[in-house]
N, C-alpha and C positions, 0 to 999 in steps of 0.2 A: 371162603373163603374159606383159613380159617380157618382147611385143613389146617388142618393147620400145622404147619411143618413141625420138624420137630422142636417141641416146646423145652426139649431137655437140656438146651445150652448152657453153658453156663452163666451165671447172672452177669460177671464182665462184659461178657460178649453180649447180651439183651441191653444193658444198657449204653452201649457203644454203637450195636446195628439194631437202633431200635426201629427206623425208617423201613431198612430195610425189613426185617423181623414180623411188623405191624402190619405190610402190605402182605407177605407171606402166608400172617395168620389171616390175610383179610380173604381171600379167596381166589384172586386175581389170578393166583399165582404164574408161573413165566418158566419158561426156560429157552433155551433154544438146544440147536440139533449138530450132530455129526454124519456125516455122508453113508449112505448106502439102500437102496432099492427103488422101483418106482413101478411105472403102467406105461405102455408102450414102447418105444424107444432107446429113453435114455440108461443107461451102465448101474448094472446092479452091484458093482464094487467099489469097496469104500475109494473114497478122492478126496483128495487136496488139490484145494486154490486160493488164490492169492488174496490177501484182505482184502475187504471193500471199505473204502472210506466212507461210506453212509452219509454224504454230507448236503442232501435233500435234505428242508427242509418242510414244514408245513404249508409253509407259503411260497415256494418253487418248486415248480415245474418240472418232470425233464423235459429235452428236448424235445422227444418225442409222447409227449402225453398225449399230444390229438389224437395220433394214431392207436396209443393205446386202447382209455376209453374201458379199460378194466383188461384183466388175463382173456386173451382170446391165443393165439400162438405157443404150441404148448415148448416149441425148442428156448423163446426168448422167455419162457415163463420158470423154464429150467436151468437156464444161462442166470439169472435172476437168482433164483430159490439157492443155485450151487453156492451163489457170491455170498450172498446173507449171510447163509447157515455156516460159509467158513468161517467169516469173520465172528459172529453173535457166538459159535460153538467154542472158538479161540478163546472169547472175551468172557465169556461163564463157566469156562473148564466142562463144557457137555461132554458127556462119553457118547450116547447116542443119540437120535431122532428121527421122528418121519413128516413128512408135511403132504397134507395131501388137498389138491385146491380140484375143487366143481364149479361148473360156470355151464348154464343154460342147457341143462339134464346131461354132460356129458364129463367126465373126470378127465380132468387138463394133465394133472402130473398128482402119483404118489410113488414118492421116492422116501427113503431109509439114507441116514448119513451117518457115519460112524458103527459104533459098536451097541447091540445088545447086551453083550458078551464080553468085553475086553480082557479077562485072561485067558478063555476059551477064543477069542479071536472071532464070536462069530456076530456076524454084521447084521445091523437094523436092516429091516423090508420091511414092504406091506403087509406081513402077517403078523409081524410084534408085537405081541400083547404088552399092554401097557395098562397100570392102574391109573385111571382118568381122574383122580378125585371130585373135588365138586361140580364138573361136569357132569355126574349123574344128577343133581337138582335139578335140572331141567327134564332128564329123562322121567323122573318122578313125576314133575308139573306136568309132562305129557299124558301121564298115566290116570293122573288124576279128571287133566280135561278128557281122557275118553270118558268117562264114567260119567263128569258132566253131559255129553253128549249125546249118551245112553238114558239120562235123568235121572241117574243114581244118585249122585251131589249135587247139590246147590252150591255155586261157589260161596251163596253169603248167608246159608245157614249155620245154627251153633257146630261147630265141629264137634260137637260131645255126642251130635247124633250120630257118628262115623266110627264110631271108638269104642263100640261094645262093651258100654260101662265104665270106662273107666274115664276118671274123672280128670280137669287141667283146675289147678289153684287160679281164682282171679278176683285179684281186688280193684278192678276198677268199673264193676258193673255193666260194662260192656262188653257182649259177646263177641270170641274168637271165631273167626270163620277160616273154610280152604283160601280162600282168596286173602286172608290177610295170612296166612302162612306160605303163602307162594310169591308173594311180591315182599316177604322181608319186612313184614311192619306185622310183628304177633306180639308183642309187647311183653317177651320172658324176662326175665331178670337175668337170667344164666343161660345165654342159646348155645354155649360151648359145652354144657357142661358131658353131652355124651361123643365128646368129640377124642379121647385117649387113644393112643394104637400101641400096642409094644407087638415083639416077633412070637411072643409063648401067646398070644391068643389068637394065631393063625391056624393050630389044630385044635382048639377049640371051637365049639357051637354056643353059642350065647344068645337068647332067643329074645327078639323085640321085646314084646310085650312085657316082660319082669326087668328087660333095661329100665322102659320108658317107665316105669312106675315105682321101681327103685331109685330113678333119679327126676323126677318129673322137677319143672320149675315153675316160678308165680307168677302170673301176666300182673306185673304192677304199672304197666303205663295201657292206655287206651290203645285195644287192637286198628291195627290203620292208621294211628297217629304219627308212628316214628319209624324210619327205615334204620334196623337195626342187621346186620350180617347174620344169620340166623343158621346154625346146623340144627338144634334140637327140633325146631320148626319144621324142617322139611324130613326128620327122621318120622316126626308125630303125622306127618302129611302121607307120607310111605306107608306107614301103620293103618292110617285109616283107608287107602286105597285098597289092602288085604280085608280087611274088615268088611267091606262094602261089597267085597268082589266073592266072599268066602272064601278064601284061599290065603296063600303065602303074600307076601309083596314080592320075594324071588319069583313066586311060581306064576304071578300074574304079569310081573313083567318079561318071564321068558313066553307065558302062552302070549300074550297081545302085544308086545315090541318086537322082540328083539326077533321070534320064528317066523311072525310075519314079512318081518325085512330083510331075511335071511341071513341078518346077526350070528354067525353061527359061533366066532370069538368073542361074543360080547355076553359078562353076566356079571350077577351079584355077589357070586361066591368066587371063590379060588379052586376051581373044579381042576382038579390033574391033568388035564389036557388043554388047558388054558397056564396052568403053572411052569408046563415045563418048553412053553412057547414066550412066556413073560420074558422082560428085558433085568437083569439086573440091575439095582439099586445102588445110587453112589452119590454121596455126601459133596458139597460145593467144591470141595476141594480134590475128589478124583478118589474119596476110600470108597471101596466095596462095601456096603453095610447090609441086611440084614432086612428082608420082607418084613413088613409089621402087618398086623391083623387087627380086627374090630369087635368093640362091645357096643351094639350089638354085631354081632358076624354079617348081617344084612344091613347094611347101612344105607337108607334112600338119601343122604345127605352127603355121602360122598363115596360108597363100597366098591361101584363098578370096576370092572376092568375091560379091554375094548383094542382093537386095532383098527390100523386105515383101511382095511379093504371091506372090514364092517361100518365104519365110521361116515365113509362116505354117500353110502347107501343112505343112512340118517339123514345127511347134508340134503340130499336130493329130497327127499322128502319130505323136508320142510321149506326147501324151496319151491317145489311141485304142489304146494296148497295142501299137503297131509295126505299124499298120497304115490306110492311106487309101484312102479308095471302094475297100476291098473287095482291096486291094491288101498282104499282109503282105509289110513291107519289116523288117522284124526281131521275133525272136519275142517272144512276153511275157513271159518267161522273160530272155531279155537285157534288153529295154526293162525291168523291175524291174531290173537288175542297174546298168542304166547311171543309176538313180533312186535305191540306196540305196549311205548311205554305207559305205566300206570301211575308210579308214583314218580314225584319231581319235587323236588326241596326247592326250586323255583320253575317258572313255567316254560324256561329254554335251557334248563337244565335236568337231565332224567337219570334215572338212578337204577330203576329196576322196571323190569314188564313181568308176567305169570313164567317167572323161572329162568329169563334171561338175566343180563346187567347191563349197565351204559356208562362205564366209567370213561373217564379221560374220553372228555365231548371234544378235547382240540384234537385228539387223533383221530378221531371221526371226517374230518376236511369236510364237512359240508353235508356229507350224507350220513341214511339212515342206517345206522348198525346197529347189532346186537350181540353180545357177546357170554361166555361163559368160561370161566377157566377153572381150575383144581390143581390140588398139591396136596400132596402124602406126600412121606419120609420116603426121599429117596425118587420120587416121578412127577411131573407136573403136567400140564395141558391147558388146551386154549382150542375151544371153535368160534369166529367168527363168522356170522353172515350179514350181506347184505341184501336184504331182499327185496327190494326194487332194482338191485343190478342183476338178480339171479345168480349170485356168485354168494360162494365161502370157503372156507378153509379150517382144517383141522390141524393137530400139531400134539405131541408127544414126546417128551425126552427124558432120562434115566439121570435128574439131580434137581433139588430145590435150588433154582435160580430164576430170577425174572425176566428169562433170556424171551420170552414167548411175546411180552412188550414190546422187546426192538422187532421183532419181527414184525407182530402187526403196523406200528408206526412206519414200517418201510414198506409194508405190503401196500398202507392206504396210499402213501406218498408219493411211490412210484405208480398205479394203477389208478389211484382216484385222488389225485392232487390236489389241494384246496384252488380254488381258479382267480379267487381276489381275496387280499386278508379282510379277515372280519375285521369290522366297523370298530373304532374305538369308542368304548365307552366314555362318557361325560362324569362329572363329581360332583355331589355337591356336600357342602360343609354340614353336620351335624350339632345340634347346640345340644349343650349339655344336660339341659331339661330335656329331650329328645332322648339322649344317650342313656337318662335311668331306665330305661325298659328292657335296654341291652346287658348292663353290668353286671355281674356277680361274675360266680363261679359255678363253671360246666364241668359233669363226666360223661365221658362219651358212653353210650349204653353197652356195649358192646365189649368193651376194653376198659375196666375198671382204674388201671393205673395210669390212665391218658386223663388228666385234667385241667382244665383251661382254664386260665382268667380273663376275663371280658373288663375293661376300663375306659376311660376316657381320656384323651388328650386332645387339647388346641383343635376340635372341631374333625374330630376320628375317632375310631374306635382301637384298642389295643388289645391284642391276646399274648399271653404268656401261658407259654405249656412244658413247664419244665426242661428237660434238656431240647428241646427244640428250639430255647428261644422265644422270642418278642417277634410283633409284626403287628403291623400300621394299617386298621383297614378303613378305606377310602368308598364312601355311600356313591354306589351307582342308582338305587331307589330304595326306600327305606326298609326292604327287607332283603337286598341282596348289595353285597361289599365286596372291593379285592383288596388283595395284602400286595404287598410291593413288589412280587415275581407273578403278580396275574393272575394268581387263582382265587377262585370266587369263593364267598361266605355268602352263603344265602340262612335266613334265620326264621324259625316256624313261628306260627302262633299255634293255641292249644283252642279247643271249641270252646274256649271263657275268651277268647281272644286276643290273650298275652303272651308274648313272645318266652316262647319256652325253651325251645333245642336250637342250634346252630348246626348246620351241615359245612365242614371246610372240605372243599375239594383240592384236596391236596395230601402226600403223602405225612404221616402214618390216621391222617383224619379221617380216610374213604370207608373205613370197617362201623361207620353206624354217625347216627345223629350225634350229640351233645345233649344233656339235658339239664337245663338252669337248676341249680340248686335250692330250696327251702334254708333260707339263712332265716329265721324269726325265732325259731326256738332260743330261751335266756332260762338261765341258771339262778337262781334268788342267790346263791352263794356264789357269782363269778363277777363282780362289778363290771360296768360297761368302759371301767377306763385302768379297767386292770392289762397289764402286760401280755398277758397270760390269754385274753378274750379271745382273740380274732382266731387262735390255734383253735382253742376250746369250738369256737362256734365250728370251723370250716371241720372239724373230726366230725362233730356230732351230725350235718349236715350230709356229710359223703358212708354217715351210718357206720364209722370205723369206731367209734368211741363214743358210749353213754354218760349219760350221770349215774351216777347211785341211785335215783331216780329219778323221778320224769321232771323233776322242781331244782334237785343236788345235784353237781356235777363232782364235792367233796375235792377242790384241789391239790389242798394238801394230804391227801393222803395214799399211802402206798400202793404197789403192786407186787405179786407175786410173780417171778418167774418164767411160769406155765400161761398168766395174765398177759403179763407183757408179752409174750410169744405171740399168744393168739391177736394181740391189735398187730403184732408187727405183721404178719401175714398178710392179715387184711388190707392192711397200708399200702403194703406193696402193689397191693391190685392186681398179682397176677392169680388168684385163687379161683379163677372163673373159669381155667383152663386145667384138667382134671393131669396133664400128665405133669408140670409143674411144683403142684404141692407138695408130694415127698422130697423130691430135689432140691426145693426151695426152705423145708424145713431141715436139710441137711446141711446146705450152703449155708443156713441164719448160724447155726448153733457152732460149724466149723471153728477151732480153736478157742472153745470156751469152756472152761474148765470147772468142773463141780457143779452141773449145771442139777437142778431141783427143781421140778414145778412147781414144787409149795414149799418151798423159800424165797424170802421177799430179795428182787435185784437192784442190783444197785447200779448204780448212774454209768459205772466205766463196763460192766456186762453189757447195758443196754444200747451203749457207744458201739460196742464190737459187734454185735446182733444185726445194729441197723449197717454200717458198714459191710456187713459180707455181705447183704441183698444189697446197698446201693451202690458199693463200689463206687464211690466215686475217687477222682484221681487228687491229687494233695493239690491243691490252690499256692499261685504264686507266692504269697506274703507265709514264711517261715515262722512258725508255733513250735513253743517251748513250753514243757508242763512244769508249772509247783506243784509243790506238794505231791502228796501218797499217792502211786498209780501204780499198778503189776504191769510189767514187762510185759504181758503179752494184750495188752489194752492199749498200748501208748502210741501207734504208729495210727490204730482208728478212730482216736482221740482225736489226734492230731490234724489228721486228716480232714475230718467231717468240721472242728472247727477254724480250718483255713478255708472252707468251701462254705464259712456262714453257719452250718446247721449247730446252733447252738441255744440252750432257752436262753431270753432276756437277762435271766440272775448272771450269765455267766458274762465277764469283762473281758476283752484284751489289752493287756497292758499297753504301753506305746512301745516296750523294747521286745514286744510279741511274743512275752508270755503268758502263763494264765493259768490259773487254779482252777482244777472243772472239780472240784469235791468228788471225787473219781470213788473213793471210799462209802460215801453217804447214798440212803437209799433213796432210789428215783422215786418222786409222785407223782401223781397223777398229770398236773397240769406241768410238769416239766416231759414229761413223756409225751401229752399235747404239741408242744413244742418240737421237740424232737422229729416226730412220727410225720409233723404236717410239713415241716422244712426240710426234710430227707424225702416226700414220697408224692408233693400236692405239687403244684403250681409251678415252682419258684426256678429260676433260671441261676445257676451256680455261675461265680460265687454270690452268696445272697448279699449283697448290703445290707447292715447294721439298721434294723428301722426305729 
């Protein structure tokens, strides 16, 4: 996931395509293609053709699906591919792509559509280098079961034997192992955190080992217990494959991948003879932007860069049982392992295998898939296989878009059709005593700023997740639910047996579990029926906001500046993602005048602060300020309390005005207030509670 594209948007725009955004950072990533190259036959110059109305469904058929029966025909497979890629390349603004499909040891069609190049003019082929992004996770997981198969690793010993001393932070007394670093359940706090790219560290050399320990993170949930989207995990997993092997992770994966399969376009670095075959980089909307590079420069969690005529080789290979012309490059015994899935948030729904993924089970129609995709700034990708049909497909194209999803939803549709819809599920009602197991408040592990409420109504469960809205979910067995458009909530228990995480399969919830909150912590100085409680509890809870100490939480009293800055960061939730933070501390403070960390802020500073990260848009019902407020306060003022986000002290009048003490300085539990109503849960405008 998870590349995570780029994080540098601005906050408007994050909070307006956060769906999209969320899926982007999740890993999935998509795009689709523009016309130009392939293998045999068909026209290696760019083409236009007429839209295809896409309007297959999951549950029909074409016409001709008997005969299909998967890609066997490679002209009607190209007649096909040319339609798609016009339409999906039109409808994501792609500049280029290549799609290259294998079926039963023999490559059907790789073709290039569009431009590599588009001011140069020069057209996608099969030799386009393309950065893959998180498609290298699985190359890693490859790397690592060879060495299993060697008896180098144990998939379920401590990983600290792999790691040549150097140590992982873990407070939950159960050891991390490769296999819970491979299947997404290694229980970091921060799996993004060495996920940043900008373009000045493309000619730099940045070496693993003083990344991963300049920036190491804490296993605070039980390794194996939560499927969390993980880049630091499979960076730490790349690390110890080099470790284990004596060598580099580049140099192990060019000696045992990539020369064995005769990968000859495909590595870890940006070697000059791979760069000046690369596709240029281009933003959603068609600008030219700027290669970015990595810390570390070897990245086993998304570094790679790769074309189809290498690509496809791979494909074979792991549909050949791990093995090419005669070549076992991993054994069948792993290549099944790294094909079936492992973990499952319920037991007909899967999530991950050793380095694949299995999102979106209704695009699947029936059969077994496995999938992987990646997204850098500026290129995205997708391989899909099916390996019980002997078929898959690869894909690359040159812009962060989720064009790479319609494609496969129409690859399965049109070739592996669903043959009857699946069964509807049954309800039944929930009682209330039932439902306290479920209720509080979830963050998703993964994604700090995604927070759910879990409650109860008339015999359902309710979640609210902030700008996403409410949704009604309906028990189909008491640990899996859907919400009113049919996607499931499946809910874990932890090994004490209490429902702990919720998994929604749905967009932006696919990038990691949920994990219930610890609401029991109480303040001797916060009464239970003070105003002010429920803020206070849900901060101290999501670890944005302490007491004074472990007993005081000290409500009324002050903050500095520099204070309040750092809870607002936190609040925000996006601090997990490393390119962000400068951005995000430039956008807080934008138009704020005389700012001091160690001077105490005052209510109409704190107003402005959380407005430039929340942006949110003014609420229908028109606010009018009393009293003392500086012109350049008064529009964020405004704003945030048409949209609710106000503490309890503050009133609206009936003729919609209202005094916010704009002059006086914020405290503590007014900034509770503020921080949880601007950043937690709550669905705008908030109602008055």
């Amino acid at each position: 996931m998870k590349n995570t594209k780029n994080m540098r948007n601005t906050k408007k725009w994050i909070r307006k395509n956060r769906a999209v955004l969320l899926l982007t950072v999740l890993v999935l990533t998509g795009t689709v293609i523009n016309a130009c190259t392939q293998v045999g036959n068909a026209s290696n110059a760019p083409q236009t053709h007429p839209p295809v109305t896409s309007e297959v469904t999951s549950l029909k058929a074409p016409q001709d699906a008997k005969q299909l029966e998967g890609p066997r025909d490679t002209k009607e497979l190209e007649t096909f591919a040319d339609g798609i890629f016009a339409d999906a390349m039109k409808k994501y603004n792609t500049v280029g792509s290549n799609f290259a499909v294998v079926s039963n040891g023999k490559v059907l069609l790789s073709k290039g559509y569009g431009y590599a190049d588009r001011e140069n003019k020069i057209p996608v082929d099969s030799s386009t280098v393309f950065q893959i992004g998180s498609v290298t996770k699985q190359f890693t997981a490859l790397a690592a079961m060879q060495l299993v198969d060697k008896g180098k690793i144990d998939l379920h010993h401590d990983i600290q034997e792999y790691l040549g001393g150097m140590k992982v932070p873990n407070k939950t007394g159960k050891k991390l192992t490769m296999y819970d670093l491979l299947t997404y359940t290694s229980g970091f706090d921060k799996p993004d955190i060495l996920s940043g790219s900008k373009p000045e560290y493309v000619k730099q050399f940045y070496p693993m080992k003083e990344a991963l320990e300049a920036n190491m993170p804490t296993i605070v949930r039980p390794p194996g217990e939560a499927y969390t989207y993980d880049n630091f995990g499979f960076t730490l997993a790349g690390y110890a494959v080099g470790q284990v092997a004596g060598t580099s992770y580049a140099q192990y994966m060019e000696d045992n991948i990539f020369k064995p399969l005769g990968m000859n376009s495909t590595n870890v670095r940006f070697k000059p003879e791979l760069l000046s075959k690369m596709a240029a980089h281009y933003d959603p909307k068609g600008k030219l932007i700027p290669l970015e590079g990595f810390i570390p420069t070897d990245r086993p969690s998304g570094g790679m860069v790769s074309n189809a005529d290498d690509m496809v080789k791979y494909l074979m290979m792991h549909l050949n049982k791990g093995t090419y012309k005669g070549k076992q490059i991993l054994s069948a015994k792993s290549i099944d392992q790294m094909h079936t899935y492992q973990v499952f948030p319920d037991k007909d729904y899967p999530v991950t295998t050793i380095g694949f993924e299995g999102y979106f089970k209704e695009k699947m129609n029936g059969q077994h898939v496995v999938i992987k995709g990646g997204n850098v700034t500026g290129h995205s990708s997708l391989i899909v296989l099916l390996p019980e049909k002997n078929t898959a497909f690869y894909m690359s194209y040159n812009n962060d878009s989720m064009m790479s999803l319609d494609v496969y939803e129409e690859f399965m549709n049109h070739y592996y059709p669903r043959k009857e819809a699946a069964p509807k599920p049954s309800y039944s009602a929930i009682s209330e005593q039932q439902a306290k197991d479920y209720v509080g408040l979830y963050q998703n592990t993964r994604l700090g700023s995604m927070r759910t409420l879990v409650s109860y109504s008339n015999g359902k469960l309710v979640t609210e997740t902030g700008d996403l809205g409410k949704s009604t979910l309906k028990m189909i067995h008491p640990l899996l639910f859907e919400d009113e458009s049919g996607n499931k909530v499946a809910f874990q228990k932890n090994g004490a047996g209490k429902i702990t995480y919720f998994y929604y399969m749905a967009l932006p919830h696919y990038v990691g579990y949920a994990q219930k909150l610890n609401m029991n912590a109480k303040f001797t100085d916060v009464p239970a029926g003070s105003k002010y409680a429920s803020y206070i509890q849900n901060l101290h809870a999501l670890k944005i906001m302490d007491g004074k100490t472990t007993t005081r939480f000290n409500p009324n009293g002050t903050l500095t500046q520099g204070e309040f800055s750092a809870l607002l960061i936190h609040a925000h939730g996006w601090e997990s993602m490393p390119d962000t933070i400068e951005p995000n501390k430039k956008q807080m403070l934008s138009g704020v005048p005389n700012y001091n960390s160690n001077s105490p802020i005052t209510r109409e500073m704190a107003a402005v602060m959380i407005q430039n990260l929340r942006q949110a848009e003014p609420g229908s019902k028109k606010v009018t300020l009393r009293g003392e407020s500086d012109a350049w306060a008064v529009k964020a003022i405004t704003t945030l309390v048409s949209q609710g986000i106000m503490d309890p002290d503050t009133k609206i009048n009936p003729d919609g005005s209202i005094n916010f003490r704009s002059k006086q300085l914020l405290k503590r539990q007014e900034a509770s207030a503020l921080l949880d109503l601007a950043f937690d849960y709550y669905t705008l405008p908030i109602a008055k509670r």
